[in-house]
FIBADREN-977345 format. One record per residue: residue number from 1; z, y, x of N, C-alpha, C in turn. Coordinates in steps of 0.001 Angstrom, whole numbers, always signed. Layout:
! residues N
[NUM, [Z, Y, X], [Z, Y, X], [Z, Y, X]]
...
//
This chain:
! residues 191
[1, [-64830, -10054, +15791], [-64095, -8881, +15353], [-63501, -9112, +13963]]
[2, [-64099, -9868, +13501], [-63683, -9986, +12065], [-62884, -10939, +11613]]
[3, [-62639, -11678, +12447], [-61536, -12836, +12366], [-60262, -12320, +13266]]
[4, [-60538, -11607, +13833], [-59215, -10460, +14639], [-58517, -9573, +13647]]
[5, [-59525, -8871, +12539], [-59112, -8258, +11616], [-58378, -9012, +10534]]
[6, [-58703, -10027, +9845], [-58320, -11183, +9132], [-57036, -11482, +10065]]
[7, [-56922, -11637, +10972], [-55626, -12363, +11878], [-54383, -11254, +11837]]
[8, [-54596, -10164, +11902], [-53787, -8793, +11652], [-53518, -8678, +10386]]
[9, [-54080, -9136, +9419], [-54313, -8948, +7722], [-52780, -9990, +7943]]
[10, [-52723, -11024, +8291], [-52101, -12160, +7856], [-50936, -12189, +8727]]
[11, [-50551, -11471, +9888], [-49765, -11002, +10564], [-49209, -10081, +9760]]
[12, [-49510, -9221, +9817], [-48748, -7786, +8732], [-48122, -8496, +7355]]
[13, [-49154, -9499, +6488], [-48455, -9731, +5402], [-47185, -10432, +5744]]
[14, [-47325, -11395, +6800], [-46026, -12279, +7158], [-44942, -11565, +7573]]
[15, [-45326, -10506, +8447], [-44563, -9357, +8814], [-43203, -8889, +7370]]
[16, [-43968, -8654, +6625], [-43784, -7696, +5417], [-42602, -8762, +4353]]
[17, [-43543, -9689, +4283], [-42673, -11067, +3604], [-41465, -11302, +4148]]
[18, [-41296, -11160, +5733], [-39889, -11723, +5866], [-38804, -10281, +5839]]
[19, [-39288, -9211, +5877], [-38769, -7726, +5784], [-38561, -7649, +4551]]
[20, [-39317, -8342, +3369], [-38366, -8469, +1846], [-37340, -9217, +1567]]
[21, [-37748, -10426, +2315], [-36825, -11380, +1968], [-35455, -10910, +3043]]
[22, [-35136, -10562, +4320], [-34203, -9642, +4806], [-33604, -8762, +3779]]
[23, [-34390, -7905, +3109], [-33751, -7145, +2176], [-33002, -8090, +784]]
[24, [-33222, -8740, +774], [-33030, -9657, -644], [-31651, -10235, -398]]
[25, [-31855, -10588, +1295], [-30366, -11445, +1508], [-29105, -10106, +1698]]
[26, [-29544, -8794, +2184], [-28630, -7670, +2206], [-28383, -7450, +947]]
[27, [-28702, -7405, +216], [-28363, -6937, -1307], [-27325, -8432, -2037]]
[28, [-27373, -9383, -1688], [-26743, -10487, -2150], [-25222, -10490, -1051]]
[29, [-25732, -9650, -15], [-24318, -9871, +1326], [-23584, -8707, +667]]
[30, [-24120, -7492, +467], [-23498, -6592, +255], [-22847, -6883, -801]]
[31, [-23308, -7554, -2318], [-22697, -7555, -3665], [-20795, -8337, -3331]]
[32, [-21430, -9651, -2157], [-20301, -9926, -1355], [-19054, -9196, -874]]
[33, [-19163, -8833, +104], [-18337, -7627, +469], [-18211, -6305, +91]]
[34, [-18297, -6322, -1333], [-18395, -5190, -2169], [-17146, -5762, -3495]]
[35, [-17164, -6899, -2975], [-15644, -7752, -4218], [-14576, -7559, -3422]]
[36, [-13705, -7488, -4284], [-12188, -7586, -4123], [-11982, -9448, -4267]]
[37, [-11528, -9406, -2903], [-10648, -10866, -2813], [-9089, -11135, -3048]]
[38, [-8751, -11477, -4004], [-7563, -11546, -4375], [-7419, -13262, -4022]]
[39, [-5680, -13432, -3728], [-5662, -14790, -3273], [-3883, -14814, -4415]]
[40, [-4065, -15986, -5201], [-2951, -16052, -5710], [-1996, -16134, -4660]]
[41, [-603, -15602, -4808], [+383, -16022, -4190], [+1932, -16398, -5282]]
[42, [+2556, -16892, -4871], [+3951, -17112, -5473], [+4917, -15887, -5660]]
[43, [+5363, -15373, -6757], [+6263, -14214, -6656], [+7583, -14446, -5516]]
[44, [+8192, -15401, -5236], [+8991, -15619, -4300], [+8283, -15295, -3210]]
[45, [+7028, -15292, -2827], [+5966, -15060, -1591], [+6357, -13824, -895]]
[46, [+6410, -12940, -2488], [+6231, -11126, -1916], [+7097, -11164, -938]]
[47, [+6873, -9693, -270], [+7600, -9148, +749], [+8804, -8825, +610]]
[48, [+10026, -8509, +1024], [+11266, -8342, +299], [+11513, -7093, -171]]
[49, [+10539, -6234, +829], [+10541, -4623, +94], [+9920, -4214, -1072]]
[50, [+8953, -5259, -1335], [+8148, -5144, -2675], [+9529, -5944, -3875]]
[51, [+9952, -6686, -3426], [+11021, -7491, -4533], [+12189, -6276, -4850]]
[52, [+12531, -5486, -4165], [+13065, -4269, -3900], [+13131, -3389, -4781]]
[53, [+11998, -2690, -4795], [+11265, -1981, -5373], [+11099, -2027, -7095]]
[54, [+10681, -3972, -7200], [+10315, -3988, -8330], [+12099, -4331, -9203]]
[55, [+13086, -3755, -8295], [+14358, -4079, -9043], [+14588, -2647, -9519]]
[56, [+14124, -1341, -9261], [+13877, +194, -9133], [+13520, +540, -10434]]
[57, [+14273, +696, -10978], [+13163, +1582, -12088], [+11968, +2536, -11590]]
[58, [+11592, +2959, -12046], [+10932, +2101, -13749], [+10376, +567, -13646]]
[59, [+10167, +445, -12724], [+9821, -1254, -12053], [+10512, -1951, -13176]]
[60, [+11487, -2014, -13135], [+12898, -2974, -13587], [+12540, -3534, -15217]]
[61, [+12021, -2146, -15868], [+11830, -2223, -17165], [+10538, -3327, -17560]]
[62, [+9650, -3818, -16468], [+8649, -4366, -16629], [+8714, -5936, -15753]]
[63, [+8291, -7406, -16122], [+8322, -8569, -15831], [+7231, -8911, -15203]]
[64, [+7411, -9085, -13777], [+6396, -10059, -13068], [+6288, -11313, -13562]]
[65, [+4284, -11129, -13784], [+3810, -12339, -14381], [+3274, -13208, -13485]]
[66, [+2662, -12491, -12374], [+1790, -12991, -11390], [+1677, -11914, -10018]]
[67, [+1664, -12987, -8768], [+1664, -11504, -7476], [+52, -12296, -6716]]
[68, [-779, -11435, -6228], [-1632, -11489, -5154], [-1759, -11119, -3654]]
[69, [-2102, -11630, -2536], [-3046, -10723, -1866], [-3729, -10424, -1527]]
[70, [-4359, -9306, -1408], [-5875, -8574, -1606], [-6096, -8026, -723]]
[71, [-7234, -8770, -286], [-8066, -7745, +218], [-9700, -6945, -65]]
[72, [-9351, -5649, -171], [-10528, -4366, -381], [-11051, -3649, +615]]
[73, [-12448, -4166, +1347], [-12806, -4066, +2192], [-11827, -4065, +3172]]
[74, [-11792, -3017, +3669], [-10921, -2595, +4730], [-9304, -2638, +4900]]
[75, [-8810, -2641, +3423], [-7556, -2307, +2780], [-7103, -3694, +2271]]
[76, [-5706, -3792, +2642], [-5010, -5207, +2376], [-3402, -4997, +1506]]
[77, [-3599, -5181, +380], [-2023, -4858, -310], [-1859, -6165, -1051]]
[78, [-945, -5937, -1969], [-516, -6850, -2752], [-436, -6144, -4300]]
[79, [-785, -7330, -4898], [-952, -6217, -6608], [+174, -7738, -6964]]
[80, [+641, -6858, -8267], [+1896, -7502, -8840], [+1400, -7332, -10108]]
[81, [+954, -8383, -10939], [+798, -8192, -12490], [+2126, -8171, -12786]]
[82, [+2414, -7207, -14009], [+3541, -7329, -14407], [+3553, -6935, -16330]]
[83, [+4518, -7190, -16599], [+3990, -7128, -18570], [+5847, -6117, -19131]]
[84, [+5764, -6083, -20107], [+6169, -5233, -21052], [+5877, -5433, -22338]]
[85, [+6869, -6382, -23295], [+5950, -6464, -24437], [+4859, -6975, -24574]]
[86, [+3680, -6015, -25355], [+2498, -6584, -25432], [+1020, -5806, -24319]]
[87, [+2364, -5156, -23554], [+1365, -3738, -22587], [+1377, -4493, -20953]]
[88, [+498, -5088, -20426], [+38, -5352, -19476], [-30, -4253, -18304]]
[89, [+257, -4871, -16834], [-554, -3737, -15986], [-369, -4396, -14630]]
[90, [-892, -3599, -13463], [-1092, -4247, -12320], [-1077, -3077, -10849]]
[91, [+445, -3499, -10445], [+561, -2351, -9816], [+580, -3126, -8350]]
[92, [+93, -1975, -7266], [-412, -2121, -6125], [+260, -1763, -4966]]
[93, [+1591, -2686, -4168], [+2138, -2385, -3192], [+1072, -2583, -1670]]
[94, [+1904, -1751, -498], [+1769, -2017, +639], [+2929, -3153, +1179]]
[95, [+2991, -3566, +2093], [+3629, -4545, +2553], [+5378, -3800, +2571]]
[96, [+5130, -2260, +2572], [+7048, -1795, +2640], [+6964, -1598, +1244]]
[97, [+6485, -2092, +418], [+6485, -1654, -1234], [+6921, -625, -966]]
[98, [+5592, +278, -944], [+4706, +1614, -930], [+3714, +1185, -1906]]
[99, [+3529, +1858, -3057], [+2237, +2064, -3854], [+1184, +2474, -3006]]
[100, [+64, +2082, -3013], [-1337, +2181, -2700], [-2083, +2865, -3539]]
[101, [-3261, +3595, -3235], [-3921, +4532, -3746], [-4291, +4047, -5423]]
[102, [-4438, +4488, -6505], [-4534, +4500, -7784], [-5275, +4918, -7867]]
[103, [-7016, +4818, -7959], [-7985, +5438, -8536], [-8182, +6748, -7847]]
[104, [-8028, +7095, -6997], [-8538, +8174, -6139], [-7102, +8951, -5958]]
[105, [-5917, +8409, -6811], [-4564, +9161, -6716], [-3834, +9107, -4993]]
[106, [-3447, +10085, -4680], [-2861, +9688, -3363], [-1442, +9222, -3442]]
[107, [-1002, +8403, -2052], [+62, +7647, -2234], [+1413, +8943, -2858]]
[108, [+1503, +9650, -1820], [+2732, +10566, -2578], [+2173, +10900, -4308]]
[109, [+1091, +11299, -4384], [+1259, +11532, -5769], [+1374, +9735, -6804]]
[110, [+1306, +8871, -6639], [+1893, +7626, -7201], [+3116, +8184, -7149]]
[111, [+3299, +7937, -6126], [+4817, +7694, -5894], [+5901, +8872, -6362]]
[112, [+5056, +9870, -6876], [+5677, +10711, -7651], [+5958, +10667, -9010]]
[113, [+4685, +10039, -9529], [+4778, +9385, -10420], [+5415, +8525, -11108]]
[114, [+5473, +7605, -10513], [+6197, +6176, -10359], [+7945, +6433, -10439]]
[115, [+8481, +7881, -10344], [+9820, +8383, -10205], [+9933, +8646, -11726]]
[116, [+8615, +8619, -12816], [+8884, +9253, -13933], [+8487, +7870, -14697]]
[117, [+9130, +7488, -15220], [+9133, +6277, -16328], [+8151, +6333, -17328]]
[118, [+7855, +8006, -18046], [+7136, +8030, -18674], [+5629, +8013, -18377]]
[119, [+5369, +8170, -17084], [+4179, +8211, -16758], [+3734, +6971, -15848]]
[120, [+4434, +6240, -15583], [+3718, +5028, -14723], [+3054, +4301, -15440]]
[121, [+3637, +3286, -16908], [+2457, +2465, -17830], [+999, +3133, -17962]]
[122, [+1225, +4221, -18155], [+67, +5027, -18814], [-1143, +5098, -17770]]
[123, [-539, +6541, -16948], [-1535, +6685, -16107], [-2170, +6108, -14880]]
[124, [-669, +6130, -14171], [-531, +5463, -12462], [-951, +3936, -12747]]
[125, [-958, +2980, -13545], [-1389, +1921, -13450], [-2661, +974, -13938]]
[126, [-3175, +805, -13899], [-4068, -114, -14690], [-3733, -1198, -15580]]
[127, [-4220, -700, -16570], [-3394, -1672, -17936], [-5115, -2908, -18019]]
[128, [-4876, -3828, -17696], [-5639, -5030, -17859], [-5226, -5851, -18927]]
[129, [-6180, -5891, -20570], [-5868, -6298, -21561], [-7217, -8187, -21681]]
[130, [-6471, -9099, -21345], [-6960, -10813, -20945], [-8214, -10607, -22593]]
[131, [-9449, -11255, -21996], [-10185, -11419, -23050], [-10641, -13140, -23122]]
[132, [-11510, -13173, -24117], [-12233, -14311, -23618], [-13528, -14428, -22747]]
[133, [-13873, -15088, -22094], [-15180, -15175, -21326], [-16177, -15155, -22472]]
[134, [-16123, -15099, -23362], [-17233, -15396, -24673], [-17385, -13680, -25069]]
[135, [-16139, -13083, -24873], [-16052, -11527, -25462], [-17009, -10871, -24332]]
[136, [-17063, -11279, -23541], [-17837, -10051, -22335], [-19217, -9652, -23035]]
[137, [-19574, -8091, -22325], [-20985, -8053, -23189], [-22063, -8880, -22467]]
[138, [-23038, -9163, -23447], [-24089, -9950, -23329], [-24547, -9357, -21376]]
[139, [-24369, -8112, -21445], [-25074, -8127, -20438], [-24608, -8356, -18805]]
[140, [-23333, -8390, -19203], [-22542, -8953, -17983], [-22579, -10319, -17851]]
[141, [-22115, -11091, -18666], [-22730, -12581, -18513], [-24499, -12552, -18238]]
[142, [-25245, -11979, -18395], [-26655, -12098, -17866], [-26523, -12012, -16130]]
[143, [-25963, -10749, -16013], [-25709, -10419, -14327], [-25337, -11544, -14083]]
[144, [-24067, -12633, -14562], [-23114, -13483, -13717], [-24205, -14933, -13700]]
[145, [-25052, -15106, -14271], [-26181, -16278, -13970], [-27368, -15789, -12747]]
[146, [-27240, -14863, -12368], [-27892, -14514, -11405], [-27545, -14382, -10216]]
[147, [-28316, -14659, -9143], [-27564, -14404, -7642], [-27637, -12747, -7246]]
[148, [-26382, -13141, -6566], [-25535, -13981, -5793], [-24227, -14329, -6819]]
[149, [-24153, -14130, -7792], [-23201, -14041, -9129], [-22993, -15894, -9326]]
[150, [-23791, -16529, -9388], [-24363, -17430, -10180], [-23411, -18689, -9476]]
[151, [-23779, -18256, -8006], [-22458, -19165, -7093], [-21380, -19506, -7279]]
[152, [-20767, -18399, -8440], [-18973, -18291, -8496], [-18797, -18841, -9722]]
[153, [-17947, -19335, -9999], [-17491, -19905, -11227], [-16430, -19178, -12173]]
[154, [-16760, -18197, -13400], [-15653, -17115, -13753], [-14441, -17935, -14517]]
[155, [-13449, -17448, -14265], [-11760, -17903, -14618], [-10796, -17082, -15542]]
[156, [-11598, -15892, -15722], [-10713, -15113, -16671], [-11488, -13819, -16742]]
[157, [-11151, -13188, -17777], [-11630, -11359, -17408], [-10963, -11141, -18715]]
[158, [-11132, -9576, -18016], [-10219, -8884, -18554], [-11212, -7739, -19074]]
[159, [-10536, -6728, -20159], [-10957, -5420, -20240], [-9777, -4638, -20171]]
[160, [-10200, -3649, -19052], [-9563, -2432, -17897], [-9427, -1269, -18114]]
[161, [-8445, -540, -18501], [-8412, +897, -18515], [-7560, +985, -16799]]
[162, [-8427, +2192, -16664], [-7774, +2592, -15189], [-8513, +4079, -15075]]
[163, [-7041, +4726, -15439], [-7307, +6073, -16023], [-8182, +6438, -16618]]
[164, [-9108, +7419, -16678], [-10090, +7444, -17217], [-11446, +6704, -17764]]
[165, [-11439, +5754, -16605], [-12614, +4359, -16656], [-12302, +3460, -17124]]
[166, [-13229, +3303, -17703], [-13312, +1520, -18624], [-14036, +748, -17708]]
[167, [-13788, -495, -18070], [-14541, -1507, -17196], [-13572, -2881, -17567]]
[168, [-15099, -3955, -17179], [-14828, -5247, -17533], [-14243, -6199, -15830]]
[169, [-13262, -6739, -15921], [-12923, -7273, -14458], [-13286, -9004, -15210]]
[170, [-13887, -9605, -14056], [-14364, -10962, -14072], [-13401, -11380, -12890]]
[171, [-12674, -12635, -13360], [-12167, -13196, -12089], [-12884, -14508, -11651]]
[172, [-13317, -14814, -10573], [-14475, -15797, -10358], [-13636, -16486, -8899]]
[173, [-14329, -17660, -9063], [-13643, -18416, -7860], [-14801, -19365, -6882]]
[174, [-14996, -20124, -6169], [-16004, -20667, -5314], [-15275, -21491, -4440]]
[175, [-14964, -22373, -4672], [-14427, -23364, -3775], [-12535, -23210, -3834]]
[176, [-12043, -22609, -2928], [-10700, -22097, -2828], [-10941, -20598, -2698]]
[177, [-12011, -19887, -2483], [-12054, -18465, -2336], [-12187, -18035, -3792]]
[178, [-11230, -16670, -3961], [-11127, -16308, -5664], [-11798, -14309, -5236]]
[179, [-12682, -14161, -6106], [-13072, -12675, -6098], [-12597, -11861, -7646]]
[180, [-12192, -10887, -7700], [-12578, -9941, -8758], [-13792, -9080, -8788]]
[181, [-14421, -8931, -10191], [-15551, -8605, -10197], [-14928, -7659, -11290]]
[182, [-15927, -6054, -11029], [-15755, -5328, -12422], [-17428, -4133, -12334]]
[183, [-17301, -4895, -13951], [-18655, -4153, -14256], [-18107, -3477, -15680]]
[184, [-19302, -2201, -15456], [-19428, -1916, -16759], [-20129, -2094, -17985]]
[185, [-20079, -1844, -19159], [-20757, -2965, -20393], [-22421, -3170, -20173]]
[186, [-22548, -1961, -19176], [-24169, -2626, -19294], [-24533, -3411, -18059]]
[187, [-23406, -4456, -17327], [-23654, -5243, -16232], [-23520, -4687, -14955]]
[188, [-23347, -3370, -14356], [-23693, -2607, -13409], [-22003, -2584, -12760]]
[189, [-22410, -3133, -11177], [-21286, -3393, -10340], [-20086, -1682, -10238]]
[190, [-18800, -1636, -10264], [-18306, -427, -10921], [-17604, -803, -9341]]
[191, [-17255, +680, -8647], [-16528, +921, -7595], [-15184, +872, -7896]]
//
């Protein structure tokens, strides 16, 4: 009886052990598919309705630096860095260069926006100001030595205004696959 009991003791713990370690690998899958995959592309690449568009004011007034495409979870657009001076930003077509949602903004209201010159730098876009990898806070570089972080190799970051929220974007790469990462100063993955 007592080596039956002992045999259940050691069953259950093994049980239990691989039900953590299950959990350990979900939390490293999820941090995964919880990034934005951006894939450089060539500005000649874009779509012709996005090239369109960006001939439109207020578009017009601002210089493509760099185009992507992205995919966010479910959602697949194209973001267009584009500059002004010394004012950065990164605006987000659909394939008919249609603006894509802005921070919880809906497409007609962008795109209402986007009709007023004075309000697209500001609000409707995300102004991404290039730092050094040395500037990030201590505690985001702590997160990025850790898994599942630790895998990727970071390439740039930025600090992000996007409307109301601050946040640090890490651009990280792994072979030929490139992710954006954005945390806030105390390391914590930002939606």
């Amino acid at each position: 009886m007592k080596k039956l009991f002992v045999a259940a003791i050691v069953a259950f713990a093994g049980f239990t052990a691989v039900q953590a370690q299950a959990s350990v690998n979900k939390v490293e899958i999820v941090s995964v598919q919880d990034s934005v995959v951006k894939t450089p592309i060539e500005l000649s690449a874009l779509p012709e309705a996005i090239k369109t568009v960006l001939q439109t004011d207020p578009y017009k007034a601002w210089t493509p630096t760099a185009a992507f495409s992205v995919k966010d979870g479910d959602k697949n657009y194209f973001q267009v860095d584009v500059k002004k001076e010394e004012e950065t930003a990164s605006l987000k077509f659909d394939a008919e260069g249609k603006p894509v949602d802005f921070a919880g903004v809906t497409t007609v209201q962008a795109q209402a926006s986007f009709n007023s010159e004075e309000i697209v730098s500001v609000q409707d876009s995300v102004v991404k100001t290039p730092i050094e990898l040395s500037a990030l806070p201590e505690a985001i570089k702590t997160v990025l030595q850790t898994d599942p972080y630790k895998a990727w190799t970071p390439t740039a970051a930025f600090s992000v205004k996007d409307g109301d929220k601050n946040y640090f974007q890490v651009d990280v790469k792994k072979e030929e696959e490139t992710a954006s990462l954005k945390f806030d100063a105390e390391g914590k993955p930002v939606e």
